[in-house]
C-alpha positions as CSV (number, residue, x, y, z in Angstrom):
1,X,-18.6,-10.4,-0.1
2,X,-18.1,-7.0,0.0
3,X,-20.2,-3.9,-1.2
4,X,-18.6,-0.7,-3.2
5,X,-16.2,-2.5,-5.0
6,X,-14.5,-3.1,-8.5
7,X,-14.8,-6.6,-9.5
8,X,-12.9,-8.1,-12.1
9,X,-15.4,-10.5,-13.7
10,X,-14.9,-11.7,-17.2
11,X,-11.6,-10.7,-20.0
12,X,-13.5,-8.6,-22.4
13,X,-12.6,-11.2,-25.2
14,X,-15.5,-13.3,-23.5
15,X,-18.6,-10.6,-24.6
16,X,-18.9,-10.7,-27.9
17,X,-22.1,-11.0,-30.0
18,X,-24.6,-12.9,-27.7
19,X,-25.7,-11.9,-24.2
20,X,-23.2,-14.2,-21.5
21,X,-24.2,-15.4,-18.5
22,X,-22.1,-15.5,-14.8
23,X,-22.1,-15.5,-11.6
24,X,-20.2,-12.8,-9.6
25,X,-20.7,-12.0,-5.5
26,X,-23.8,-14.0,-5.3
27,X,-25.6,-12.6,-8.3
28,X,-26.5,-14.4,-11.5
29,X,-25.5,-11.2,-14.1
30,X,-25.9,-11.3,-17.4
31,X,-23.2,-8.9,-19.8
32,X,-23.8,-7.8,-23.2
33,X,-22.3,-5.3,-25.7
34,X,-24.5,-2.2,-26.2
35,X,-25.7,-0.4,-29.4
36,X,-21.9,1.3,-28.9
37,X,-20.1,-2.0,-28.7
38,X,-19.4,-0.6,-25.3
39,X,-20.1,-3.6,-22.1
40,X,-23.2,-3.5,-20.2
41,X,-24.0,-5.4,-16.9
42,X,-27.7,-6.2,-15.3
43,X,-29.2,-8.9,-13.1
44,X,-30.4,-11.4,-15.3
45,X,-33.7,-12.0,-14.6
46,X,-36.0,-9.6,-16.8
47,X,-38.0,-7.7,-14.4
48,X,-41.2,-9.0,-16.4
49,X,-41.5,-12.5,-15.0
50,X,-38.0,-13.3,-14.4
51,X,-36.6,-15.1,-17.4
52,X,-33.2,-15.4,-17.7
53,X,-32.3,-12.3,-20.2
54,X,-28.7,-14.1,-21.0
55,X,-31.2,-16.9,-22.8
56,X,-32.0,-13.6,-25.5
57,X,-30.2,-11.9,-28.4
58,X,-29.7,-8.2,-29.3
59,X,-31.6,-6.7,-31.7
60,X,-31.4,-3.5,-33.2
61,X,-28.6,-2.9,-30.3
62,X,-30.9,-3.8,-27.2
63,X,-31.1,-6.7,-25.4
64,X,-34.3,-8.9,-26.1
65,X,-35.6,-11.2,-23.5
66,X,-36.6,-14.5,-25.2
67,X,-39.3,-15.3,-23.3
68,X,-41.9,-12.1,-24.8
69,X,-39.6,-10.0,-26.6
70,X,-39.2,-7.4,-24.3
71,X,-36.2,-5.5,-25.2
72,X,-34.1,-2.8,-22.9
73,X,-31.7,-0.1,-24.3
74,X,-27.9,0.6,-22.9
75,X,-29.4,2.2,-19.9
76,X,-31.7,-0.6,-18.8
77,X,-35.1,1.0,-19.6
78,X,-37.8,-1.2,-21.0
79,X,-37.9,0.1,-24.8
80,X,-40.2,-2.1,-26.5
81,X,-43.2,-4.7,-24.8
82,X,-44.7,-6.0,-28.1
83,X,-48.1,-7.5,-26.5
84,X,-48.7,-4.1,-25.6
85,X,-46.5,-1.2,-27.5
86,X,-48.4,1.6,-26.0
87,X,-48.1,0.5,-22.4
88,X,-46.3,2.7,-20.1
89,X,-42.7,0.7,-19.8
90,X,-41.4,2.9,-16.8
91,X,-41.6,0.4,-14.1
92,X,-39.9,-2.1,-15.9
93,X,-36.0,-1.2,-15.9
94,X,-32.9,-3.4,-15.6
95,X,-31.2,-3.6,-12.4
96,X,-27.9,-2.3,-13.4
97,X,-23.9,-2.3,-12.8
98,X,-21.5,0.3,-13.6
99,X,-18.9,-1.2,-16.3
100,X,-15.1,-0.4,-17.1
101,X,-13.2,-2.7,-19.6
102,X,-9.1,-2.2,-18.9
103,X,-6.6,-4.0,-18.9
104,X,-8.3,-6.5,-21.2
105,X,-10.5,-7.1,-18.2
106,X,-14.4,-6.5,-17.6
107,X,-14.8,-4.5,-14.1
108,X,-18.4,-4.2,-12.5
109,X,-18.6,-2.3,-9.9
110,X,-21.1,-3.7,-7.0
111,X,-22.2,-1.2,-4.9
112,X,-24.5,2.1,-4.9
113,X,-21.8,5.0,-4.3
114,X,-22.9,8.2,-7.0
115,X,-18.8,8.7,-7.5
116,X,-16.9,6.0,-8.3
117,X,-13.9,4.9,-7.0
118,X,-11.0,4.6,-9.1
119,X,-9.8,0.9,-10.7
120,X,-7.2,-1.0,-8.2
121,X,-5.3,-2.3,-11.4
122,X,-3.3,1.5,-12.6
123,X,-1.1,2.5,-14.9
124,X,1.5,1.9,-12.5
125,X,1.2,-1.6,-12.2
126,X,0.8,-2.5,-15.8
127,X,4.5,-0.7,-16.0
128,X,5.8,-2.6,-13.1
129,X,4.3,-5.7,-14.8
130,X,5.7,-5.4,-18.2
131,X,8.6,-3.3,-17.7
132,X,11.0,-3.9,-20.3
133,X,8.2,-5.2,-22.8
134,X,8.0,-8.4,-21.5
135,X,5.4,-10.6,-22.7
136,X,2.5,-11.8,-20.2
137,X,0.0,-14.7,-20.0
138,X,-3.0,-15.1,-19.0
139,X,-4.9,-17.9,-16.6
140,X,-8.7,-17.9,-15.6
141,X,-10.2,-20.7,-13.6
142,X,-12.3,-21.2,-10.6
143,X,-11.6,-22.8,-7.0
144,X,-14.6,-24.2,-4.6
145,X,-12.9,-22.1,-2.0
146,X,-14.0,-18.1,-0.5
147,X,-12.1,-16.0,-2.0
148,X,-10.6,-15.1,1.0
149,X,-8.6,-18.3,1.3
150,X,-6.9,-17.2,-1.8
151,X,-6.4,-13.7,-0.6
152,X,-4.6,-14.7,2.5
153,X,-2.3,-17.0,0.7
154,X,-1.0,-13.8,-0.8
155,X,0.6,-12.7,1.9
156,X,1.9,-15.8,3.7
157,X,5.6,-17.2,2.3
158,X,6.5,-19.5,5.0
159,X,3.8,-21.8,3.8
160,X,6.4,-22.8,0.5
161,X,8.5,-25.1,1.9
162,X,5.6,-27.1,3.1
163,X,3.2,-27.0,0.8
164,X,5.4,-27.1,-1.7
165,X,8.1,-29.2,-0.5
166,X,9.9,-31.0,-3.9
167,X,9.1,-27.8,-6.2
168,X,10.7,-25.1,-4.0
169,X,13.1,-26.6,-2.0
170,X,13.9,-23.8,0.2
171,X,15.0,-23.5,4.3
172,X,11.8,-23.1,6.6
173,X,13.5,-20.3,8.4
174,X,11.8,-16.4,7.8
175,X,14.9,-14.4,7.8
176,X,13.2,-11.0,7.1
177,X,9.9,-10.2,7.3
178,X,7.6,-6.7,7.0
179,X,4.3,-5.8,6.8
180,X,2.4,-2.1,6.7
181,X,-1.0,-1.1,5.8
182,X,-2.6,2.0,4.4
183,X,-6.4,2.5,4.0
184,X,-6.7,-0.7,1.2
185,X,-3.2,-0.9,0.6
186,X,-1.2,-4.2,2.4
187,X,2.4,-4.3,1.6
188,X,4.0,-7.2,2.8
189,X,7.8,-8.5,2.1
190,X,10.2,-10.9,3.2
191,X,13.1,-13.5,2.4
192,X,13.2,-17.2,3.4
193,X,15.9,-19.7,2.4
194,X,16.7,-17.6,-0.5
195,X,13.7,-16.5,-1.8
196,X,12.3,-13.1,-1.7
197,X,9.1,-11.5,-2.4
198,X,7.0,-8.7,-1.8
199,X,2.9,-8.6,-2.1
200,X,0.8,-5.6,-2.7
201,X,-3.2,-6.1,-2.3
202,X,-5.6,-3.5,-3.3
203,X,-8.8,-3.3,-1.8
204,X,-10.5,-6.8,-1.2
205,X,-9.5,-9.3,-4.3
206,X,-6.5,-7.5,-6.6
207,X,-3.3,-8.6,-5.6
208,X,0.4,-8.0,-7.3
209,X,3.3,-10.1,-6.7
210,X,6.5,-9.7,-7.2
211,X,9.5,-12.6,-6.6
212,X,13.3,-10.9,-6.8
213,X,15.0,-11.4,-10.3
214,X,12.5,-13.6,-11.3
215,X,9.2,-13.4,-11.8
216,X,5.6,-11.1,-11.3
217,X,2.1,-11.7,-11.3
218,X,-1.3,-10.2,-10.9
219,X,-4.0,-12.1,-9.5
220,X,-7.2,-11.0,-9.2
221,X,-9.7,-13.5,-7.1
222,X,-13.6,-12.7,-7.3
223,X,-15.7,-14.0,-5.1
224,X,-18.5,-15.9,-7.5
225,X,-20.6,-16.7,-4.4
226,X,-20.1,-17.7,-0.8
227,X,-17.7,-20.8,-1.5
228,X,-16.7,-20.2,-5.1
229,X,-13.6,-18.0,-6.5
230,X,-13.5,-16.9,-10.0
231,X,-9.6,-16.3,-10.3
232,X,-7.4,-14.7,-13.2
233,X,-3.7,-14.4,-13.0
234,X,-1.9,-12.7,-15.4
235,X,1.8,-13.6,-16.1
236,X,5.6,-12.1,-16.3
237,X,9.1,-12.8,-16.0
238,X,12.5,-11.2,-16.2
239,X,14.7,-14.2,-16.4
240,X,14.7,-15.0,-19.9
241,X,15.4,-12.7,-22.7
242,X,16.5,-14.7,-25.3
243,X,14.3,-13.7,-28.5
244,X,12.1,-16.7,-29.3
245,X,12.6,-18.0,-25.6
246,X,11.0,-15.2,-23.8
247,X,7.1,-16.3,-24.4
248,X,8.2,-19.7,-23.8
249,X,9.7,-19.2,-20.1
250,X,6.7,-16.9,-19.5
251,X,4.3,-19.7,-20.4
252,X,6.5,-22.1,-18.3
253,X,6.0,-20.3,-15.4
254,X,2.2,-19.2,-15.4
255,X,2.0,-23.0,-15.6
256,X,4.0,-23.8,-12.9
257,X,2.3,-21.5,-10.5
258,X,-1.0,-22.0,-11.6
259,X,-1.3,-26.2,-12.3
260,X,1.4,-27.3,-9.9
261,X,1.9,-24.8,-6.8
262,X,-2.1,-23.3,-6.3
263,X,-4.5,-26.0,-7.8
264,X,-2.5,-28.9,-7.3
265,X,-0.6,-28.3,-4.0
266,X,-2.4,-24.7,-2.2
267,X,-6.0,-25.4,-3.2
268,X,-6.1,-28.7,-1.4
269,X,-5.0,-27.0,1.8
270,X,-7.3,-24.2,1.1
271,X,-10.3,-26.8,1.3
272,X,-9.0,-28.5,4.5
273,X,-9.3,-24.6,6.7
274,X,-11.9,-25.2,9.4
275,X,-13.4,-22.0,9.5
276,X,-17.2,-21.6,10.1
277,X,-17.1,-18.0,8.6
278,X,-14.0,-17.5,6.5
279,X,-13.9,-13.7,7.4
280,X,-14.0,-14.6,10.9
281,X,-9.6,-15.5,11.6
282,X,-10.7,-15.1,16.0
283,X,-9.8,-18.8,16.2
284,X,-6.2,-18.0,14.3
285,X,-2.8,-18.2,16.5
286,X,-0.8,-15.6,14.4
287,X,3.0,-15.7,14.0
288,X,4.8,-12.9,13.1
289,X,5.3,-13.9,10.0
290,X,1.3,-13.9,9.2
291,X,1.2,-9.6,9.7
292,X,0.0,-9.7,6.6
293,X,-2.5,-12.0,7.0
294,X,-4.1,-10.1,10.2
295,X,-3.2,-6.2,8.5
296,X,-5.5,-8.3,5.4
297,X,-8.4,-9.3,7.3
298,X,-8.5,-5.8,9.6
299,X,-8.9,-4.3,6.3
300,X,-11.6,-6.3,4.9
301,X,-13.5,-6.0,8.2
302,X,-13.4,-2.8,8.2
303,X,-14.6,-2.5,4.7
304,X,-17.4,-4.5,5.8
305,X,-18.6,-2.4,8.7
């Protein structure tokens, strides 16, 4: 799990009233709305004795741990101790995460860089995404896998008519095939039987795909610890455009891609890779079609160094 990152952890939908509890690259967090409605992140332990500050409430628009009321402001510090209100509170401040919310998505940054980095999931992409106003849907779950088996996936098309042999009936043979890399960019695209495709990843867990004619998704897969991927896709297509029909087709295919071809079919496979550390591909024999597996893991290595 990598440092001086965005993270996509939660749709904003999720944090509403109460303080909510998950678990993102290792860390139990805890996510509320501040006094400006806006979303904050901390550990969540309260740096008292350790209580779990999701287990609180807010009150008067700061978070109050439930075990002796201590309560903490949008920026972390301790505002109120009420055994003792006129004891000094400085050494007891939140642990906290830098927060955007776009793209109907909660984003915590985990890392210690003083200038941020910019989102992986631009403007650019929405556009590409919903060009022509089609509708999208959206899909969250979570796979007992590293995140990094999902990752490589992304790039790798002459798994399909394997894997997916009776869904995607397509010839084995890659018939085209390119992959290039710049900085945290991987671009990879092909054609195989018919089918054509192109992958762009950004950075180590946002991913866009795009299939020819047919369909796009996003797919962003967080690491939620070691062996444990918190996963959100979200949806389009640009085959149907019938009025009425449109939503329906969309819906169709998230849930084709997601219940049948990754957590029926991939996932499985996913679970059987025999890797001691999963960022460790040494004991791979590459093809040329997996490029864009091995330009993927040289950038996530070096991101690690």
């Amino acid at each position: 799990m990598l440092g001086n990152q965005w993270y996509a952890v939660l749709p904003m939908r999720s944090v509403g009233r109460r303080p909510v509890p998950i678990r993102r690259f290792g860390s139990d967090l805890v996510l509320w709305r501040g006094s400006d409605g806006a979303i904050r992140c901390a550990f969540d332990a309260c740096p008292h004795r350790g209580a779990a500050l999701s287990r609180g409430r807010i009150v008067d628009g700061a978070l109050s741990c439930r075990y002796h009321g201590l309560s903490f402001a949008d920026d972390g510090r301790c505002r109120h101790i009420p055994a003792h209100p006129s004891r000094d509170r400085s050494d007891l401040c939140l642990r906290m995460f830098p927060v955007r919310e776009a793209r109907g998505l909660v984003w915590v940054f985990n890392g210690h860089d003083s200038s941020l980095p910019e989102l992986p999931w631009t403007d650019e992409i929405d556009a590409h995404l919903q060009s022509d106003g089609a509708p999208t849907l959206d899909i969250t779950d979570r796979f007992d896998v590293s995140y990094l088996r999902v990752m490589e996936n992304l790039t790798d098309y002459h798994h399909v008519p394997f894997v997916h042999r009776g869904l995607v009936p397509i010839k084995p043979e890659v018939t085209r095939f390119e992959a290039w890399r710049e900085g945290q960019h991987v671009h990879t695209e092909g054609a195989m039987g018919g089918l054509e495709a192109e992958t762009d990843i950004y950075g180590p867990c946002f991913a866009v795909l795009s299939f020819a004619g047919t369909a796009r998704f996003a797919v962003c897969a967080t690491p939620i610890d070691e062996g444990n991927t918190w996963l959100f896709a979200r949806y389009s297509q640009c085959l149907v455009r019938f009025p009425g029909l449109t939503l329906l087709a969309t819906w169709l295919l998230g849930q084709f891609d997601y219940r049948l071809l990754q957590k029926l079919q991939d996932a499985p496979v996913w679970r059987s890779q025999r890797l001691a550390d999963p960022a460790d591909i040494r004991r791979y024999t590459l093809l040329p079609a997996d490029q864009g597996v091995r330009l993927y893991f040289e950038m996530h290595a070096e991101l690690a160094s």
